[in-house]
C-alpha positions in Angstrom: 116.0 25.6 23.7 118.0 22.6 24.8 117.0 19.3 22.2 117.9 17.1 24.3 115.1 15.1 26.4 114.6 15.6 29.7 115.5 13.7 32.5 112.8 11.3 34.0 112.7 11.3 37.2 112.3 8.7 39.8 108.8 7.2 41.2 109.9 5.8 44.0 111.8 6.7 47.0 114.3 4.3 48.6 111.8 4.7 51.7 109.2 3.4 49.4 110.3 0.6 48.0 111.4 -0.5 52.0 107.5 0.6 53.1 106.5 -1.9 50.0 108.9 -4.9 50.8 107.1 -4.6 54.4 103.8 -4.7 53.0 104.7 -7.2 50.9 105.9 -9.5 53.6 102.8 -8.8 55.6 100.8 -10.2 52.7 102.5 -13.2 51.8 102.2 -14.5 55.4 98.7 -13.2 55.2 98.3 -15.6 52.2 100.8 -18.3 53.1 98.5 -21.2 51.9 97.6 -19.4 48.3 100.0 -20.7 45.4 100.3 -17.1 44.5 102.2 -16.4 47.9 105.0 -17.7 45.7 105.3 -14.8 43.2 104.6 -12.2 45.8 107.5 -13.9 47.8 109.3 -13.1 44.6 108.5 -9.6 44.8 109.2 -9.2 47.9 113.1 -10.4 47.3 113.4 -8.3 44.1 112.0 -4.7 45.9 115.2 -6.1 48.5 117.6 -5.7 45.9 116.2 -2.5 44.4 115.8 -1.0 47.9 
């Protein structure tokens, strides 16, 4: 037996995280008018970068 840990494994696809950004953007013109459109606007730049 190997003691060395396994390797995790990835949650996401890089499909996902496009699927999400889309969702994402939907939302935040969705909520446009909410101050929290600001932080989802935020997430939707990050899942760009990762994605």
């Amino acid at each position: 037996m190997s003691t060395e840990p396994q390797r995790s494994r990835a949650v996401f696809s890089t499909e996902d995280f496009g699927l999400m950004k889309e969702a994402v953007a939907d939302y935040v013109r969705k909520i446009a008018d909410d101050p929290r459109s600001v932080k989802f606007s935020n997430l939707y730049h990050r899942l760009g970068r990762l994605g």
